[in-house]
C-alpha positions as CSV (number, residue, x, y, z in Angstrom):
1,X,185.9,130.8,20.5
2,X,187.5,127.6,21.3
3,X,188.0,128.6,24.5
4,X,184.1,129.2,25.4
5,X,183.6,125.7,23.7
6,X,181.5,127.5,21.1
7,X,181.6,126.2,17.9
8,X,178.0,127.6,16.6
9,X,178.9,131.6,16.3
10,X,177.8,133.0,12.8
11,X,180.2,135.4,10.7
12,X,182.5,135.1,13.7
13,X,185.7,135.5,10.5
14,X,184.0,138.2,9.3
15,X,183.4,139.4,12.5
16,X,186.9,139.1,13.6
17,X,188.1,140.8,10.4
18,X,186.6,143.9,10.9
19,X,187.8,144.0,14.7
20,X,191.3,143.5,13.8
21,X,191.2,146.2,10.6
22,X,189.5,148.6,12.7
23,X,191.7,148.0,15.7
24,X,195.2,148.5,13.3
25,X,194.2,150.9,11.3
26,X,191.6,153.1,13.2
27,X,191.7,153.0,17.4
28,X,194.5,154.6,18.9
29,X,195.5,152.5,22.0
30,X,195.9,156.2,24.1
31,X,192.4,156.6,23.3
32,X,191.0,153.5,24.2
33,X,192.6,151.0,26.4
34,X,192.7,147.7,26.4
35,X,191.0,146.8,29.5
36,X,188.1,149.1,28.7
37,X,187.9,147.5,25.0
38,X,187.4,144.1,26.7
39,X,185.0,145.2,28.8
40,X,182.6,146.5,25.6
41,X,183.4,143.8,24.0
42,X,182.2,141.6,26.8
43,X,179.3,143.5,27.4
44,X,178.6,143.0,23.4
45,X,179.2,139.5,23.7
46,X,176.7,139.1,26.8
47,X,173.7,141.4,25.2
48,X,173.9,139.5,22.3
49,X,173.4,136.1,24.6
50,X,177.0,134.5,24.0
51,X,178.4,134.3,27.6
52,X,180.3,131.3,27.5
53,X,182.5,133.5,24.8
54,X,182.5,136.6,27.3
55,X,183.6,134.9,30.3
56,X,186.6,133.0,28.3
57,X,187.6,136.8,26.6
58,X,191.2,137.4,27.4
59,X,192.9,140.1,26.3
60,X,194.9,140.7,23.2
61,X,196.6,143.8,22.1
62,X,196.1,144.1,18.0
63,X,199.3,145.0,16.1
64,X,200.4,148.8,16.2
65,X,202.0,150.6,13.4
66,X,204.2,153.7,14.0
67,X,205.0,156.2,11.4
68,X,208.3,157.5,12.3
69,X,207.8,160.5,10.1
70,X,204.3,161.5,11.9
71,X,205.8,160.5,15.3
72,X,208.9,162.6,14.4
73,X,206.2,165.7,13.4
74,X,203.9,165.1,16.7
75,X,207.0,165.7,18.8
76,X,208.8,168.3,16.5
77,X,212.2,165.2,16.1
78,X,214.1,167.3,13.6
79,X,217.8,166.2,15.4
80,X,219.0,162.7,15.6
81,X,220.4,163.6,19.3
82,X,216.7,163.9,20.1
83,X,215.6,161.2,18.1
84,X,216.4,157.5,20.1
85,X,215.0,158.8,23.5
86,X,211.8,159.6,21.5
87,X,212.0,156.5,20.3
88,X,212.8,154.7,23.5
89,X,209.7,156.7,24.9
90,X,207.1,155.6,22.3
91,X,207.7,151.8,22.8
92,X,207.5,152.3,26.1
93,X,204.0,154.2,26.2
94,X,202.8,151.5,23.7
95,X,203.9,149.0,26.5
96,X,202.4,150.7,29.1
97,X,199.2,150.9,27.2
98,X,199.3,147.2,26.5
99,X,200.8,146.5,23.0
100,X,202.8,143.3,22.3
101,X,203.6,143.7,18.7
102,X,205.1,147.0,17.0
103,X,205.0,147.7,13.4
104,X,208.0,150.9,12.5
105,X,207.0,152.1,9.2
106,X,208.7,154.3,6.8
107,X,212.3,154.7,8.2
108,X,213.7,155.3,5.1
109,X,211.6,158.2,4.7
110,X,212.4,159.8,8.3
111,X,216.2,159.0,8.0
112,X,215.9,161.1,5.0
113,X,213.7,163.8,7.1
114,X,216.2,164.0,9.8
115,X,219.3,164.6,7.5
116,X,217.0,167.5,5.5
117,X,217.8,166.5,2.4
118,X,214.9,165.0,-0.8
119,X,218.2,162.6,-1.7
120,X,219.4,159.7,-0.3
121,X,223.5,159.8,0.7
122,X,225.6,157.5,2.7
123,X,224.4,159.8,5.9
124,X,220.8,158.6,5.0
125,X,221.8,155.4,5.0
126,X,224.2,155.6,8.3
127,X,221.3,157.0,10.2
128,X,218.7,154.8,8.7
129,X,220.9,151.6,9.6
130,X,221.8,153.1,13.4
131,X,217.6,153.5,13.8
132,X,216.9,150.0,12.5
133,X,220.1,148.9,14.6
134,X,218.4,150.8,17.7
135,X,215.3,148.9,17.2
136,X,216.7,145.3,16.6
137,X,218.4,145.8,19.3
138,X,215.8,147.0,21.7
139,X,215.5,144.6,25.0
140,X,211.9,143.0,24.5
141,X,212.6,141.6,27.9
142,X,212.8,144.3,29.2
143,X,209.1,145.0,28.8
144,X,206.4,142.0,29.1
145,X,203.0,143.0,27.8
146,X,199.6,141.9,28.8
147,X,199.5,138.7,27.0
148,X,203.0,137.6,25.8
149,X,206.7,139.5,25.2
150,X,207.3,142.4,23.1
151,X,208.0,142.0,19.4
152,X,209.3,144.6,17.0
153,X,209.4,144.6,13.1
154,X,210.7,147.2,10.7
155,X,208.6,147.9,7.6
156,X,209.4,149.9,5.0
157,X,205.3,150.8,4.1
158,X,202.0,149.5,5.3
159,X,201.1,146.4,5.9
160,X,198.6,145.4,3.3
Protein backbone atom coordinates (compact mmCIF):
# COMPACT_ATOMS: atom_id res chain seq x y z
CA UNK A 1 0.00 0.00 0.00
CA UNK A 2 2.56 2.43 0.92
CA UNK A 3 4.44 1.55 -1.66
CA UNK A 4 1.75 2.40 -4.56
CA UNK A 5 1.36 5.68 -2.56
CA UNK A 6 -2.28 4.59 -1.96
CA UNK A 7 -3.63 5.62 1.04
CA UNK A 8 -7.53 5.47 -0.12
CA UNK A 9 -8.02 1.39 -0.42
CA UNK A 10 -11.21 0.22 1.59
CA UNK A 11 -11.19 -2.96 3.93
CA UNK A 12 -7.60 -3.27 2.74
CA UNK A 13 -7.03 -5.00 6.88
CA UNK A 14 -9.69 -7.02 6.35
CA UNK A 15 -8.63 -7.72 3.17
CA UNK A 16 -5.22 -8.57 4.10
CA UNK A 17 -6.51 -10.83 6.96
CA UNK A 18 -8.22 -13.18 5.01
CA UNK A 19 -5.17 -13.46 2.47
CA UNK A 20 -2.75 -14.21 5.09
CA UNK A 21 -5.34 -16.91 6.98
CA UNK A 22 -6.01 -18.46 3.83
CA UNK A 23 -2.45 -18.43 2.65
CA UNK A 24 -1.27 -20.27 6.36
CA UNK A 25 -3.78 -22.35 6.88
CA UNK A 26 -5.27 -23.37 3.46
CA UNK A 27 -2.72 -23.07 0.02
CA UNK A 28 -0.17 -25.44 -0.13
CA UNK A 29 3.00 -23.60 -1.64
CA UNK A 30 3.57 -27.07 -4.02
CA UNK A 31 0.25 -26.32 -5.32
CA UNK A 32 0.44 -22.85 -6.03
CA UNK A 33 3.62 -20.88 -6.36
CA UNK A 34 4.49 -17.80 -5.52
CA UNK A 35 5.17 -16.19 -8.68
CA UNK A 36 1.84 -17.42 -10.12
CA UNK A 37 -0.06 -16.08 -6.76
CA UNK A 38 1.41 -12.59 -7.56
CA UNK A 39 0.40 -12.68 -10.83
CA UNK A 40 -3.64 -13.30 -9.77
CA UNK A 41 -3.23 -11.17 -7.38
CA UNK A 42 -1.95 -8.45 -9.77
CA UNK A 43 -4.36 -9.18 -12.22
CA UNK A 44 -7.09 -8.72 -9.17
CA UNK A 45 -5.54 -5.67 -8.24
CA UNK A 46 -5.62 -4.28 -12.01
CA UNK A 47 -9.46 -5.45 -12.79
CA UNK A 48 -10.57 -3.92 -9.85
CA UNK A 49 -8.74 -0.46 -11.10
CA UNK A 50 -5.88 -0.17 -8.41
CA UNK A 51 -2.66 -0.27 -10.50
CA UNK A 52 -0.51 1.87 -8.81
CA UNK A 53 -0.85 -1.16 -6.01
CA UNK A 54 -0.24 -3.89 -8.80
CA UNK A 55 2.80 -2.52 -10.22
CA UNK A 56 4.45 -1.88 -6.66
CA UNK A 57 3.32 -5.83 -5.59
CA UNK A 58 6.46 -7.62 -4.57
CA UNK A 59 6.45 -10.84 -3.40
CA UNK A 60 6.06 -12.26 0.00
CA UNK A 61 6.07 -15.85 1.02
CA UNK A 62 3.24 -16.24 4.06
CA UNK A 63 4.44 -18.21 6.99
CA UNK A 64 4.37 -22.18 6.56
CA UNK A 65 3.60 -24.54 9.23
CA UNK A 66 4.95 -28.23 9.14
CA UNK A 67 3.46 -31.01 11.11
CA UNK A 68 6.21 -33.35 11.70
CA UNK A 69 3.80 -36.07 12.57
CA UNK A 70 1.81 -35.68 9.00
CA UNK A 71 5.21 -35.09 7.22
CA UNK A 72 6.54 -38.18 9.01
CA UNK A 73 3.07 -40.17 7.72
CA UNK A 74 3.39 -38.65 3.97
CA UNK A 75 6.86 -40.16 3.69
CA UNK A 76 6.31 -43.35 5.88
CA UNK A 77 9.42 -41.64 8.72
CA UNK A 78 9.04 -44.44 11.20
CA UNK A 79 13.21 -44.55 11.97
CA UNK A 80 15.09 -41.62 13.29
CA UNK A 81 18.14 -42.76 10.70
CA UNK A 82 15.66 -41.68 8.08
CA UNK A 83 14.31 -38.91 9.83
CA UNK A 84 17.04 -35.58 9.50
CA UNK A 85 17.49 -36.16 5.63
CA UNK A 86 13.68 -35.89 5.44
CA UNK A 87 13.90 -33.14 7.32
CA UNK A 88 16.76 -31.52 5.55
CA UNK A 89 14.64 -32.22 2.31
CA UNK A 90 11.40 -30.48 3.34
CA UNK A 91 13.10 -27.11 4.23
CA UNK A 92 14.71 -27.30 1.26
CA UNK A 93 11.62 -27.84 -1.08
CA UNK A 94 9.88 -25.05 0.95
CA UNK A 95 13.02 -22.90 -0.08
CA UNK A 96 12.83 -23.89 -3.41
CA UNK A 97 9.22 -23.06 -3.56
CA UNK A 98 9.84 -19.67 -2.01
CA UNK A 99 9.14 -19.74 1.78
CA UNK A 100 11.18 -17.45 4.17
CA UNK A 101 9.63 -18.41 7.45
CA UNK A 102 8.98 -22.04 8.77
CA UNK A 103 6.66 -22.95 11.54
CA UNK A 104 7.71 -26.98 13.05
CA UNK A 105 4.77 -28.02 14.93
CA UNK A 106 4.13 -30.83 17.19
CA UNK A 107 7.66 -32.37 17.83
CA UNK A 108 6.91 -33.63 20.93
CA UNK A 109 4.26 -35.55 19.53
CA UNK A 110 6.55 -37.14 16.58
CA UNK A 111 9.55 -37.77 18.97
CA UNK A 112 7.04 -39.81 20.71
CA UNK A 113 5.88 -41.45 17.23
CA UNK A 114 9.32 -42.28 16.30
CA UNK A 115 10.25 -44.11 19.59
CA UNK A 116 6.63 -46.17 19.32
CA UNK A 117 5.73 -45.62 22.50
CA UNK A 118 2.03 -43.48 24.02
CA UNK A 119 4.70 -42.34 27.01
CA UNK A 120 7.16 -39.99 27.23
CA UNK A 121 10.87 -41.41 28.55
CA UNK A 122 14.30 -39.90 28.53
CA UNK A 123 14.56 -41.44 24.68
CA UNK A 124 11.51 -39.08 23.93
CA UNK A 125 13.15 -36.52 25.16
CA UNK A 126 16.81 -37.31 23.73
CA UNK A 127 15.36 -37.44 20.29
CA UNK A 128 12.98 -34.60 20.68
CA UNK A 129 15.97 -32.34 21.90
CA UNK A 130 18.46 -33.78 18.84
CA UNK A 131 15.30 -32.69 16.23
CA UNK A 132 14.93 -29.26 17.87
CA UNK A 133 18.88 -29.13 18.02
CA UNK A 134 18.86 -30.17 14.19
CA UNK A 135 16.59 -27.38 13.46
CA UNK A 136 18.27 -24.55 15.57
CA UNK A 137 21.01 -25.44 14.04
CA UNK A 138 20.03 -25.50 10.46
CA UNK A 139 22.25 -22.89 8.24
CA UNK A 140 19.63 -20.18 7.14
CA UNK A 141 22.39 -18.90 5.08
CA UNK A 142 22.67 -21.42 3.53
CA UNK A 143 19.35 -20.87 1.70
CA UNK A 144 18.16 -17.12 0.79
CA UNK A 145 14.49 -16.95 -0.17
CA UNK A 146 12.69 -14.64 -2.46
CA UNK A 147 12.43 -11.71 -0.23
CA UNK A 148 14.72 -12.05 2.85
CA UNK A 149 16.78 -15.12 4.75
CA UNK A 150 15.34 -18.13 6.12
CA UNK A 151 13.84 -18.19 9.60
CA UNK A 152 12.87 -21.31 11.54
CA UNK A 153 10.73 -21.52 14.84
CA UNK A 154 9.70 -24.61 16.77
CA UNK A 155 6.18 -24.78 18.11
CA UNK A 156 4.75 -27.06 20.10
CA UNK A 157 0.84 -26.48 18.52
CA UNK A 158 -0.69 -24.12 16.15
CA UNK A 159 -0.28 -20.82 15.98
CA UNK A 160 -3.56 -19.23 17.03
Amino acid sequence: MHDADRQDFPFIDEICQGIFHYLENKCALRLLPLPALYEKMRRMLEHIGCDTIARALKPMAPPVQVCLLRLMQEHNCVVELSLFPMLRREIDDLCTAGANEIRFLHIREAAMQIRSTAKWDKHCERLRVEIETFLQSYDPRSHTTQSSTLILHLCESPAA
